[in-house]
C-alpha positions as CSV (number, residue, x, y, z in Angstrom):
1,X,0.0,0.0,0.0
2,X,1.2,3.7,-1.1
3,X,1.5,6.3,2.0
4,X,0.2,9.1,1.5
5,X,4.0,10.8,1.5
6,X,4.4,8.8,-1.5
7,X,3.1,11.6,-4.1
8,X,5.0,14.3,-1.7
9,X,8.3,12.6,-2.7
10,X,8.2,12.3,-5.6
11,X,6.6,15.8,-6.2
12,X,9.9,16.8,-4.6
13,X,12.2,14.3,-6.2
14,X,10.8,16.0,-9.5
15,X,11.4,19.3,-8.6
16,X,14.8,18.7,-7.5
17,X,15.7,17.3,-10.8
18,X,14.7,20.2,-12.6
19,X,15.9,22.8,-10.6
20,X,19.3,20.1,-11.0
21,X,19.2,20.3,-14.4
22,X,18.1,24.3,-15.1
23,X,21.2,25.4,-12.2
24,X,23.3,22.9,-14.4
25,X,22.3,25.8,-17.3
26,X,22.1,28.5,-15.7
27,X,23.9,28.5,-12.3
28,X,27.2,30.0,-13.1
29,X,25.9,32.1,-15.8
30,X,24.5,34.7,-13.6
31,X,27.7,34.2,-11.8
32,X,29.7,34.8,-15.0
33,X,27.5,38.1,-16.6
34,X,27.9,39.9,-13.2
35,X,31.7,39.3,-12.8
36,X,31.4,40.3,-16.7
37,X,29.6,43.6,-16.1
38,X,32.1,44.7,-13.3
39,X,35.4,43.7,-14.8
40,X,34.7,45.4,-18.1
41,X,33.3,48.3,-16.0
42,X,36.4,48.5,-14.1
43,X,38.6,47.5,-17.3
44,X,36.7,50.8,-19.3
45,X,37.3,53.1,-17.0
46,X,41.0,52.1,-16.9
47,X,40.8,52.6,-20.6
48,X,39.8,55.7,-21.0
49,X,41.0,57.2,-17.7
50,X,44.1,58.6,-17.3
51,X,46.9,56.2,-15.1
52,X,46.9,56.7,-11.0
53,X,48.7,53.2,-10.3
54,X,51.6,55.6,-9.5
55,X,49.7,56.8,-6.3
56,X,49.7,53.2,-5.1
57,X,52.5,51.4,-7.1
58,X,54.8,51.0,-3.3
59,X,51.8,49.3,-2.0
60,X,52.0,46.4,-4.8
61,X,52.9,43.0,-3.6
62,X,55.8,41.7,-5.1
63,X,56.3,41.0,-8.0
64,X,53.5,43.5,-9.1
65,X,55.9,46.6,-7.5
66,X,58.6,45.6,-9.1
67,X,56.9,46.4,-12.7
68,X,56.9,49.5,-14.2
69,X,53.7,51.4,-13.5
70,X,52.5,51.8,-17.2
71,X,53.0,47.6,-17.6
72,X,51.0,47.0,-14.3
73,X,48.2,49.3,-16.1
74,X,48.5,48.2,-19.1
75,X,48.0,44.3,-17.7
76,X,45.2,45.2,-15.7
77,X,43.1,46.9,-18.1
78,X,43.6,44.1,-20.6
79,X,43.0,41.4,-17.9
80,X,39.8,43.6,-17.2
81,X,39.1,43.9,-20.8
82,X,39.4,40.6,-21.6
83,X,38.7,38.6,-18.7
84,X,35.4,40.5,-19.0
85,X,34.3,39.1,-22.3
86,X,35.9,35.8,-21.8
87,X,33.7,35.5,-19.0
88,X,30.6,36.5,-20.6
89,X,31.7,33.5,-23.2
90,X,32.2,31.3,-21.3
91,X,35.3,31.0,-22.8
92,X,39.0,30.1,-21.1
93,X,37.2,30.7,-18.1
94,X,39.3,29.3,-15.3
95,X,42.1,30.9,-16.9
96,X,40.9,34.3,-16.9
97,X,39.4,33.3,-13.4
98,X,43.0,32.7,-12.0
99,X,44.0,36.2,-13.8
100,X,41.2,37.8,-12.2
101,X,42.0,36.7,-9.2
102,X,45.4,37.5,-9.0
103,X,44.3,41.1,-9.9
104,X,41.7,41.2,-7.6
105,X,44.2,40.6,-4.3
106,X,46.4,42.9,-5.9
107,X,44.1,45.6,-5.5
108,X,42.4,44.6,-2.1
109,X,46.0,45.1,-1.1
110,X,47.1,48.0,-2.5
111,X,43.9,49.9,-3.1
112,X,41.7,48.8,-0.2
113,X,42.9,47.4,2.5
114,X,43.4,49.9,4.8
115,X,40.0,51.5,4.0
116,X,38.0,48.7,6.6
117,X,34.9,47.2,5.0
118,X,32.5,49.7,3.8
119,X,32.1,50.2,-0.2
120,X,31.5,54.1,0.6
121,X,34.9,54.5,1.9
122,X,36.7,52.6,-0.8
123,X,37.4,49.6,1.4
124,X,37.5,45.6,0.8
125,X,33.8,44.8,0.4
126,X,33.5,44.6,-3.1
127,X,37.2,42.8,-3.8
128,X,35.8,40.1,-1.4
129,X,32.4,39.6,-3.0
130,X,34.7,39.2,-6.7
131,X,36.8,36.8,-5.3
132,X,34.3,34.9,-3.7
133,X,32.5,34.6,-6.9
134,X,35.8,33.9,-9.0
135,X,35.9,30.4,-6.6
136,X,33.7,28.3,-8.0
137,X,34.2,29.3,-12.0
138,X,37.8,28.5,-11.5
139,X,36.7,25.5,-9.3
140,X,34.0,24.1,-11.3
141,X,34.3,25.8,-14.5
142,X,31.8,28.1,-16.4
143,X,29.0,25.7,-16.7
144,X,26.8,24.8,-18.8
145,X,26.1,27.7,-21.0
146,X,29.6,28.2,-22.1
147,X,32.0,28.0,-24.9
148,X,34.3,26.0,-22.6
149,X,31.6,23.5,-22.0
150,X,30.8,23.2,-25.5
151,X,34.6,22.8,-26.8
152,X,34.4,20.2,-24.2
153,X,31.9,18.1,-25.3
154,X,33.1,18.2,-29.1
155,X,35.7,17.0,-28.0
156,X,34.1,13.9,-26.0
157,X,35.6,15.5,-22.8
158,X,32.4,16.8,-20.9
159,X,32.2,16.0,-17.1
């Protein structure tokens, strides 16, 4: 005889599936368009604005200060730049996650770290969030909706 839980569960088994399958889709792409926005944001205004890395160049960690200022803006811009729209892609994603995160600490250290917590006064908030965002697309890779997942399985490699 069928308890009456019986319909519950499965109801629920269902439901877990789909919401499985549509996070397998879609999980790391929110993840991925936000990071996205911010990095090319970030990368843009770099672009067009003018170079203050000299204003915190001593506070680089090495190897970082031991660059020339214009090649430290030069790389992050780019790594902004690009990382931005390989992340929208989907594409070389734990690659540009690593770079991204490299950048990242480099300016928590040298930008924000002795500004305490709060986004108002330039402190570590933000950096923190990134980072802890970057985690899981350089653990566990862009997802579904990707071009890495899609070189992947034309090549027979998916996971």
């Amino acid at each position: 005889m069928e308890s009456a839980s019986q319909p519950l569960l499965a109801a629920h088994d269902r439901l877990q599936q789909l919401a499985n399958h549509v996070g397998a889709l879609f999980g790391m792409l929110g993840i991925r368009l936000l990071l996205s926005w911010e990095y090319g944001e970030a990368g843009l205004t770099k672009f067009r604005g003018d170079n203050w890395f000299g204003n915190v160049h001593s506070e680089f960690p090495m190897p970082f200060d031991l660059l020339p200022v214009e090649l430290n803006w030069l790389l992050a811009t780019w790594s902004e730049l690009l990382g931005a729209v390989a992340l929208a892609l989907g594409l070389a994603t734990r690659f540009f996650g690593i770079s991204l995160f490299i950048l990242t600490v480099v300016a928590w250290i040298s930008v924000h770290s002795g500004n305490g917590y709060n986004v108002c006064y330039n402190g570590f908030k933000l950096p923190l969030i990134y980072l802890v965002m970057l985690v899981p697309l350089i653990l566990s890779g862009p997802g579904k909706l990707s071009l890495d997942y899609w070189w992947q399985n034309r090549r027979g490699k998916t996971g």
